[in-house]
VOGU-3710 file (C-alpha; in Angstrom, 3 decimals, decimal comma):
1> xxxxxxxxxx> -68,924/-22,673/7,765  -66,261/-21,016/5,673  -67,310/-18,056/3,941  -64,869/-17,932/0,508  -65,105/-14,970/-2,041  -64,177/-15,623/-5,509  -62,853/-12,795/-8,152  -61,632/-12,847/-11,231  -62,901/-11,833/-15,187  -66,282/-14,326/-14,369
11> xxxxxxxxxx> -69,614/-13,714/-16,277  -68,234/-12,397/-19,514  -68,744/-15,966/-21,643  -64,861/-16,839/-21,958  -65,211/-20,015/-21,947  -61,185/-19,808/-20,372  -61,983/-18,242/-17,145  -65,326/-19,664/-16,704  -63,427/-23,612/-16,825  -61,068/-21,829/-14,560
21> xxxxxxxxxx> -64,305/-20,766/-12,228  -66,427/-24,368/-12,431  -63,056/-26,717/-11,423  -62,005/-23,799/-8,703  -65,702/-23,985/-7,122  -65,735/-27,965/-7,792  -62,162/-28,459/-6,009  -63,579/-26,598/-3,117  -66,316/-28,029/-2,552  -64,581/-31,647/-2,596
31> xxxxxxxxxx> -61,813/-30,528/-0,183  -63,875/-28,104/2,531  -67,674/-29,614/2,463  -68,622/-26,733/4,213  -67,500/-24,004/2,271  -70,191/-21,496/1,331  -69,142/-19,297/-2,033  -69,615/-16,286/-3,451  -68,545/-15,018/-7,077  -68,048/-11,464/-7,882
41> xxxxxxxxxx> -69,492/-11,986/-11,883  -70,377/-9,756/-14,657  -73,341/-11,756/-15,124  -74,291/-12,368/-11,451  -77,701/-14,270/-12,520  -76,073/-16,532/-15,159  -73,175/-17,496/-12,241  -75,514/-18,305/-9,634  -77,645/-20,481/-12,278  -74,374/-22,101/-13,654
51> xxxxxxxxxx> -72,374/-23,071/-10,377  -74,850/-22,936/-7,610  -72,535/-19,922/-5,729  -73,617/-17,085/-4,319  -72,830/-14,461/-6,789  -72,885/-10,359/-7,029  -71,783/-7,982/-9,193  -68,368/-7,452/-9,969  -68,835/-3,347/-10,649  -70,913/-2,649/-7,511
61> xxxxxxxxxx> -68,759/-1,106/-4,777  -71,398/-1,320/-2,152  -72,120/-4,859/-3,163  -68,322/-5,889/-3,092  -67,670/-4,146/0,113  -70,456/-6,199/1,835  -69,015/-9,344/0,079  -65,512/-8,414/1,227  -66,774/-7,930/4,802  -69,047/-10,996/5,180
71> xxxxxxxxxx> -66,165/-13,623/3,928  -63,217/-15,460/5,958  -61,246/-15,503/2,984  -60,880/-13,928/-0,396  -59,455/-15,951/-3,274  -58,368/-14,038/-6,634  -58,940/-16,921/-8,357  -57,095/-18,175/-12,094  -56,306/-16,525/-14,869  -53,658/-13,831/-16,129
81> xxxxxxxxxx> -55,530/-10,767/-14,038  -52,609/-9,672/-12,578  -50,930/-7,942/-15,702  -50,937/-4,337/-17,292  -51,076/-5,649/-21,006  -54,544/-5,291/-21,562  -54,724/-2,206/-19,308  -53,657/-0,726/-15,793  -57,707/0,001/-15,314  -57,721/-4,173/-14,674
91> xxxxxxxxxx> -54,904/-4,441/-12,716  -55,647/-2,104/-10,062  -59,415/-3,126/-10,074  -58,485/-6,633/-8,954  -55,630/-5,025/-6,703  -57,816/-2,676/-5,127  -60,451/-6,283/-4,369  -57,282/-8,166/-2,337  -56,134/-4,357/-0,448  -59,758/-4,207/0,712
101> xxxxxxxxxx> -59,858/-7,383/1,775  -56,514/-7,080/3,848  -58,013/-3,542/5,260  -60,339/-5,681/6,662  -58,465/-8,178/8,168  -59,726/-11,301/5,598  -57,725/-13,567/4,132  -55,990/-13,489/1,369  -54,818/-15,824/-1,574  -53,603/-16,117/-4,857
111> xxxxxxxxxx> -55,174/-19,614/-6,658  -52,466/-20,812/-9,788  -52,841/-17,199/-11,818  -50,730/-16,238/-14,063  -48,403/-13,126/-12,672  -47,693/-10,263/-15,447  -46,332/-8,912/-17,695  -46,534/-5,571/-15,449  -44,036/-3,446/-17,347  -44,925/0,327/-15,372
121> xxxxxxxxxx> -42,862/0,836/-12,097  -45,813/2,272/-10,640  -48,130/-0,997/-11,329  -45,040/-2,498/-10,108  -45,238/-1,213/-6,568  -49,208/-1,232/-6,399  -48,745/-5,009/-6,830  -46,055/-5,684/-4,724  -47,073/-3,715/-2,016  -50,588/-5,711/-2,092
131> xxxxxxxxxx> -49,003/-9,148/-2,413  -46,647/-9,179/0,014  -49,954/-8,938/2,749  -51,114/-12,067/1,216  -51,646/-15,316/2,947  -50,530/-17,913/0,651  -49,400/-17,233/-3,633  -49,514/-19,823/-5,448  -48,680/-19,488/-9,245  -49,304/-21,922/-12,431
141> xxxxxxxxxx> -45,479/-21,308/-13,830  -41,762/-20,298/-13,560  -42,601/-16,752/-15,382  -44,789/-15,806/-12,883  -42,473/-16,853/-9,790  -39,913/-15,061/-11,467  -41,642/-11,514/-12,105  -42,992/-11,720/-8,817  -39,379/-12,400/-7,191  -38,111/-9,133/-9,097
151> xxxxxxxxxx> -41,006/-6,751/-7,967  -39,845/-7,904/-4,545  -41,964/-10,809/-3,375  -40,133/-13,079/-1,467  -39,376/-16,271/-3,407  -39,883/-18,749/-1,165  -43,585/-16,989/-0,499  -44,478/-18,312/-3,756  -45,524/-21,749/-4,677  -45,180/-23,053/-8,264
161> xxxxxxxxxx> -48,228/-25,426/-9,433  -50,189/-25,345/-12,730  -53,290/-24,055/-14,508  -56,545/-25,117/-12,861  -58,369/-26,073/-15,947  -55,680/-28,793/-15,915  -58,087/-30,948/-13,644  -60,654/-30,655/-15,431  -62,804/-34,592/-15,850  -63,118/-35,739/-19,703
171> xxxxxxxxxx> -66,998/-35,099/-20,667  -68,491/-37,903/-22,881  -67,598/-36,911/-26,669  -71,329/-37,692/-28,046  -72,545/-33,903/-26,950  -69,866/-32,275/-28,633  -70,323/-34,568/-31,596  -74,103/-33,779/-31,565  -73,105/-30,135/-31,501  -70,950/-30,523/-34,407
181> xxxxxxxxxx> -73,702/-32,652/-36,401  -76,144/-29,654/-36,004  -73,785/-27,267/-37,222  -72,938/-28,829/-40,525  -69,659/-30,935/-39,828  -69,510/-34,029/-40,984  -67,889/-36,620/-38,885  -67,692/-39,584/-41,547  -64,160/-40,141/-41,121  -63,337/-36,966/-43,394
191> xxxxxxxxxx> -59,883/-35,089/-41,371  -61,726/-32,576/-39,114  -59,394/-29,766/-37,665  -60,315/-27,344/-35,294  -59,153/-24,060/-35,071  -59,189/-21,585/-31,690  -57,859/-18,273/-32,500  -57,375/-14,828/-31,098  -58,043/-12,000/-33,122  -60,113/-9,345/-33,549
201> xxxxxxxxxx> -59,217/-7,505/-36,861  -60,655/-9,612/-39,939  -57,884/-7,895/-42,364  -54,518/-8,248/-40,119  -52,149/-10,576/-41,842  -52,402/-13,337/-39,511  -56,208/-13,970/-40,584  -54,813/-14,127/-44,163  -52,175/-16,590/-43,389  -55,069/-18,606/-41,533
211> xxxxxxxxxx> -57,263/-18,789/-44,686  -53,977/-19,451/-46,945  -53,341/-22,177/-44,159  -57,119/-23,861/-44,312  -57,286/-23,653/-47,587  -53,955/-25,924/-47,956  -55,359/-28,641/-45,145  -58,483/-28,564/-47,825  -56,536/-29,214/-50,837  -53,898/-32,034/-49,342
221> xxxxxxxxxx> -56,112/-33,991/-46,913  -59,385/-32,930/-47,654  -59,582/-31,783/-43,966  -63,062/-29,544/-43,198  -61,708/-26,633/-40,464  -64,373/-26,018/-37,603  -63,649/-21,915/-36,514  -64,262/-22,349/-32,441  -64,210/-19,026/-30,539  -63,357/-19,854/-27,081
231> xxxxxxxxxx> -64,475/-15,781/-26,488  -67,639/-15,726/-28,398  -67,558/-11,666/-28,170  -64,201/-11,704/-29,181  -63,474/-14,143/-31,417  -66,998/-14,873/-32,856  -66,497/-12,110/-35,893  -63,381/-13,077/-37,225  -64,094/-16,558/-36,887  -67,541/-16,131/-38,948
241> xxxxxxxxxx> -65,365/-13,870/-41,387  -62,677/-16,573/-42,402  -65,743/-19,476/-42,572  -67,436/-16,809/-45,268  -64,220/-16,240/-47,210  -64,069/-20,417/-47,921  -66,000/-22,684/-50,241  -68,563/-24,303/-48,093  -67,531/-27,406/-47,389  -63,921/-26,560/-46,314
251> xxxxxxxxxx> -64,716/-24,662/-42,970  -67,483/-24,184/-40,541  -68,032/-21,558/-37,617  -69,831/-22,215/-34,457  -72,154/-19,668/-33,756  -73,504/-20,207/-30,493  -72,135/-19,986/-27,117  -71,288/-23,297/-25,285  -70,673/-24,312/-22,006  -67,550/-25,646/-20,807
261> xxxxxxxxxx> -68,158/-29,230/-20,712  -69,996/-29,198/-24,165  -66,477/-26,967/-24,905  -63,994/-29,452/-24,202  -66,361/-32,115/-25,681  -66,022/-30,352/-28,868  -62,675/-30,537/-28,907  -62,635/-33,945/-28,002  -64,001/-34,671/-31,899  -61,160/-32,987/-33,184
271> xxxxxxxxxx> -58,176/-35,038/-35,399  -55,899/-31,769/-34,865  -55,992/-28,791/-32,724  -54,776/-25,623/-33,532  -54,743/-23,389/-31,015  -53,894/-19,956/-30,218  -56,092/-19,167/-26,876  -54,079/-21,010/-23,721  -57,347/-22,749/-22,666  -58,039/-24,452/-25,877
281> xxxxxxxxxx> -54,489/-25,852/-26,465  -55,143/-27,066/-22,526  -58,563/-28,892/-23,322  -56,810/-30,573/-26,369  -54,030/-31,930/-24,016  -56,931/-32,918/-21,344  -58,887/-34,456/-24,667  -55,581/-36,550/-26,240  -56,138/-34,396/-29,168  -52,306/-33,823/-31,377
291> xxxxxxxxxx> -52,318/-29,714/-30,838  -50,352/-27,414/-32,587  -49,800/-24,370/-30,921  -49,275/-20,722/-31,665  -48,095/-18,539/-29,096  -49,640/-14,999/-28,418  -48,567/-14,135/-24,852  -45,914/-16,091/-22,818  -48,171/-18,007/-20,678  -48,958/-20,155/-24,010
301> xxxxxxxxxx> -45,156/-21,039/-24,492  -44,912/-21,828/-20,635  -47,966/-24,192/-21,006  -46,602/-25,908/-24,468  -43,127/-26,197/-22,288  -44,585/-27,723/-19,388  -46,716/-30,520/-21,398  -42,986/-30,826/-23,383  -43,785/-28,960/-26,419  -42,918/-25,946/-28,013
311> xxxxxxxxxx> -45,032/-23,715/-30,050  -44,976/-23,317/-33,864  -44,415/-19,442/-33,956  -45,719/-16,429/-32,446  -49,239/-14,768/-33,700  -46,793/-11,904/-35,501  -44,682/-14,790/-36,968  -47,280/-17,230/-38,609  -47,257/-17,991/-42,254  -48,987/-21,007/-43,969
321> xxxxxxxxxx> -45,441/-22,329/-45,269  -44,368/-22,778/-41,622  -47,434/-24,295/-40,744  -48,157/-27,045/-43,116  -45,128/-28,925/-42,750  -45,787/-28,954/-38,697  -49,272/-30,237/-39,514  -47,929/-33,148/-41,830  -45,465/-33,813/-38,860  -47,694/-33,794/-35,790
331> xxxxxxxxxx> -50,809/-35,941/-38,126  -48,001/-38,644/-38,284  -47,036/-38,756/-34,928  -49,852/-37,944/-32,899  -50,043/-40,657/-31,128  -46,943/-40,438/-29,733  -47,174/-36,497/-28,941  -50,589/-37,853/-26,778  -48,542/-39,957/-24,634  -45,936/-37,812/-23,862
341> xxxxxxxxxx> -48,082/-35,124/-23,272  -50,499/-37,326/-21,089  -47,568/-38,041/-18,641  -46,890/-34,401/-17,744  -50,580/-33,321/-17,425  -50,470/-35,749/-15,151  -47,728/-34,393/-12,937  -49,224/-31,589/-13,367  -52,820/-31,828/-12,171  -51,153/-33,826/-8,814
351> xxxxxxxxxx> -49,289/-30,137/-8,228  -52,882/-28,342/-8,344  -53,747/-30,253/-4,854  -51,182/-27,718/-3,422  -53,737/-24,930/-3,912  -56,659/-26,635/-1,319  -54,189/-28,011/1,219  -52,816/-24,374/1,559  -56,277/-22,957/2,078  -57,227/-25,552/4,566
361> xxxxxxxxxx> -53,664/-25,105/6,526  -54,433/-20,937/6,536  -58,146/-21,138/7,630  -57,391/-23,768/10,206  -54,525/-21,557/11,682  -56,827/-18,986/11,734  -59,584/-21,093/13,813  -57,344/-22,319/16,242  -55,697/-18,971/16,535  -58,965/-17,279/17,594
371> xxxxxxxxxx> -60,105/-20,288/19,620  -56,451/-20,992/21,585  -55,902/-17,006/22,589  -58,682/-15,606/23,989  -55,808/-12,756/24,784  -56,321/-11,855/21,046  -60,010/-11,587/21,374  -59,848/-10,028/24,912  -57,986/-7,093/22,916  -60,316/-7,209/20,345
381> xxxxxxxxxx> -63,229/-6,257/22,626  -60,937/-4,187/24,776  -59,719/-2,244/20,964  -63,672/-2,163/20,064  -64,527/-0,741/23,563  -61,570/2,190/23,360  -63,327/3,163/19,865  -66,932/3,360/21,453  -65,985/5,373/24,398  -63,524/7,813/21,991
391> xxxxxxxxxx> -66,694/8,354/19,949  -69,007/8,955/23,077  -66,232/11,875/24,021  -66,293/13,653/20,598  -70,077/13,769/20,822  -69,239/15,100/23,972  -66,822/17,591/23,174  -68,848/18,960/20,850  -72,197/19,315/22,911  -70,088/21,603/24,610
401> xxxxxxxxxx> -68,822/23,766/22,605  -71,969/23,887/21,015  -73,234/24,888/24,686  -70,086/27,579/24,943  -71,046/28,675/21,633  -75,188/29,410/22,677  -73,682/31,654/25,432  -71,292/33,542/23,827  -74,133/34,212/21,385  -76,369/35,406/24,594
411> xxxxxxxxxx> -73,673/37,730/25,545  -73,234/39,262/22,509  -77,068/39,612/22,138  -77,415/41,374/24,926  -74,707/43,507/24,488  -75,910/44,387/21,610  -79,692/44,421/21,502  -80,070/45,521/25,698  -82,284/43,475/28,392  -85,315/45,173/27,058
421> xxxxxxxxxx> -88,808/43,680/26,443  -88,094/43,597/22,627  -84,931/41,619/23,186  -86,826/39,026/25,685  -89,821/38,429/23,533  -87,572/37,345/20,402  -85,300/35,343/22,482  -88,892/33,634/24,004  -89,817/32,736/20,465  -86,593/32,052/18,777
431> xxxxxxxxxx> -86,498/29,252/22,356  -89,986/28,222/21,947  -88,966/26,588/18,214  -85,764/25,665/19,268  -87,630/23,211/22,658  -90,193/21,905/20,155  -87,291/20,869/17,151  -85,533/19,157/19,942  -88,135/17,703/21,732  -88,886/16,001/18,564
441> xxxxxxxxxx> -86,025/14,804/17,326  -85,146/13,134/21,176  -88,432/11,535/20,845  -87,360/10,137/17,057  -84,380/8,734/18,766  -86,001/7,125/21,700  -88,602/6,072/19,745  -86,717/4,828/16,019  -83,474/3,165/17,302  -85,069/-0,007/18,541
451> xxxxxxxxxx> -87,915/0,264/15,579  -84,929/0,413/13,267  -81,967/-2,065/15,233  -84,627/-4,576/14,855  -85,668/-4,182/11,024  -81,808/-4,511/10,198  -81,098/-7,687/12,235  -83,600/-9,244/10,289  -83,121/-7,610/7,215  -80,471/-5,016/5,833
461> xxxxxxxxxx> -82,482/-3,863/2,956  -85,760/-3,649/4,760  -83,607/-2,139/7,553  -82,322/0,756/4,881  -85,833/1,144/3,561  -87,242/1,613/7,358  -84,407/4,509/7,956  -84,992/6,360/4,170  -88,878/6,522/4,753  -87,977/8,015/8,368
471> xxxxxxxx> -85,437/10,585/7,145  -88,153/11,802/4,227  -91,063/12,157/6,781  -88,964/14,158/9,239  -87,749/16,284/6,912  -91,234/16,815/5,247  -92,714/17,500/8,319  -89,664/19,777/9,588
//
């Protein structure tokens, strides 16, 4: 059994990085059978119930440090964590994960994220000092390889593949076109064009070029617009702003939150994709849906590249006169935009194998490493022996001078308070408490580390609650 912790931004309904989680945990599975997972998740109970892992959460140190501790291998797993954009506070938080994991001795590896930008020196060093310990990096473009190479990770450490969503399976198209129904699109032939965007203020310019922009695919093809928010917390305002600010049949919002599968279905029922989040411009190229795309962070331009596109513009850039014309261009040929894209999603998803064939090769060099040099666990033992006996001398020591100390303390006593009956009476009773105090707490010992060794071999919690209820009776009683 191979014990594999996952982390990453899991458990906060981004409908991105929880694709990324379900085909990471279903690759897995398929290439190590015997792989038992756990998820560090915002939403621990919605993980477990969603992917059948093991799952724990993501802001508990105790909990991650007995995660960390009971796995073979960690995997920081998908996704653009790796980046001080959004914040440093994220970057270290998944750094600090992988240099805990390395403290302990576990694995390490990087599954197809996306490196950067990291633009402080300091993050800088934090991350290269932390990735050079890894076991295997693998990365899902160029960009990444190439930031990685400057903060001083050795090039040919780092493998090049894709993003995982990539391999995601095509879901049947009748559950997102159910979905659709029941939210008041009408799929009667009429031009339906969906529209993932990233934004959270509903006055910046860009949502006014969007409305200016639906509003034209209205008047020229009749098209009705279907507002999807791929981060319903995120995205779920604006997108209910611009559907308010239309006539009603010319756009529609979805307001619920969707899983995945039901996800990319919904996208399957799209004539034309516009997308600004990575993951939704990636389920339109899994979907053969014509996609337009509009670049907000570099890792969208790599992915538009690497399927060979290019995107329209950047978020900043957009207008509705440099949209339209793209739309009349990419309705027309569609077909043949599908095909070539189909060809190098292909390629693509045959490059993601790389990731599970590199875990397999690490973990078995680990097994037959342990199994074929019984000199390394012969130091192991003889390390984990040298620790027990330094510990037994320091309790030693300091019985000793503890000792020492009780007869300096006589001296002085005496020299100071005399030999006389006064002096030996309060010595007598300070001794008499003193005997009892100790007697007691050798016959706690004796008595409570085999009562206690027991309860956490079965059970750690029932093991802690066992040791708090003895520690809160002793000192009552004391």
């Amino acid at each position: 059994m191979v014990n594999i912790l996952i982390s990453g931004y899991y458990g906060f309904d981004n409908i991105g990085d929880e694709s990324i989680l379900r085909t990471l945990v279903s690759s897995l599975r398929e290439h190590i059978p015997d792989c038992s997972l756990t998820v560090l998740s915002h939403n621990p109970t919605s993980t477990r119930e969603k992917y059948g892992v093991e799952a724990v959460d993501r802001m508990s140190p105790m909990a991650i440090l007995r995660a960390v501790k009971k796995c073979d291998m960690l995997i920081s797993g998908g996704g653009s964590l790796l980046q001080d954009v959004t914040s440093s506070k994220s970057l270290h938080y998944y750094l600090s994960i992988i240099r805990c994991a390395e403290f302990f001795h576990k694995k390490v590896f990087i599954y197809s994220q996306g490196i950067g930008p990291i633009d402080r020196p300091g993050n800088r060093r934090a991350a290269a000092a932390a990735l050079k310990r890894a076991d295997g990096i693998v990365v899902r473009d160029e960009r990444s390889a190439s930031l990685l190479e400057e903060i001083g990770i050795a090039r040919d450490k780092v493998v090049i593949t894709a993003d995982p969503v990539i391999r995601m399976k095509k879901p049947d198209g009748d559950v997102g076109a159910e979905i659709l129904r029941k939210a008041g699109v009408s799929l009667d032939g009429r031009l339906t064009v969906g529209w993932a965007i990233r934004e959270r203020d509903t006055d910046s310019r860009f949502v006014k070029e969007l409305l200016r922009s639906i509003q034209m695919m209205k008047d020229k093809y009749n098209a009705q617009s279907v507002l999807i928010p791929f981060h319903y917390e995120e995205d779920g305002e604006v997108c209910r702003h611009i559907a308010a600010q239309l006539p009603d049949d010319t756009a529609v919002c979805l307001n619920e939150k969707y899983l995945s599968e039901d996800m990319l279905s919904i996208i399957g029922n799209m004539d034309l994709l516009v997308g600004v989040r990575l993951h939704s411009l990636i389920y339109a190229a899994i979907m053969g849906v014509p996609l337009i795309g509009i670049s907000y962070d570099p890792k969208c331009t790599a992915f538009l590249n690497s399927v060979g596109l290019d995107k329209l513009s950047t978020k900043e850039n957009f207008t509705a006169e440099l949209f339209l014309p793209e739309a009349e261009r990419v309705l027309e040929t569609g077909k043949e935009q599908v095909e070539r894209v189909e060809v190098h999603m292909a390629k693509l998803s045959r490059k993601l194998d790389t990731n599970e064939k590199m875990i397999c090769a690490i973990m078995e060099k680990s097994r037959k490493y342990t199994m074929q040099d019984p000199q390394n666990n012969t130091e192991k033992k003889d390390k984990s022996g040298v620790r027990t006996a330094g510990a037994i001398s320091f309790v030693f020591l300091l019985t000793l001078f503890a000792k020492l100390l009780g007869v300096v303390r006589e001296m002085m006593q005496a020299n100071i308070f005399g030999t006389g009956i006064d002096a030996d009476l309060y010595t007598a009773s300070y001794n008499s408490t003193l005997y009892l105090f100790t007697t007691m707490c050798y016959a706690l010992c004796i008595a409570a580390v085999p009562i206690l060794t027991k309860e956490f071999a079965a059970d750690r919690k029932r093991g802690e609650k066992a040791a708090n209820n003895l520690l809160t009776i002793t000192l009552l009683g004391s």
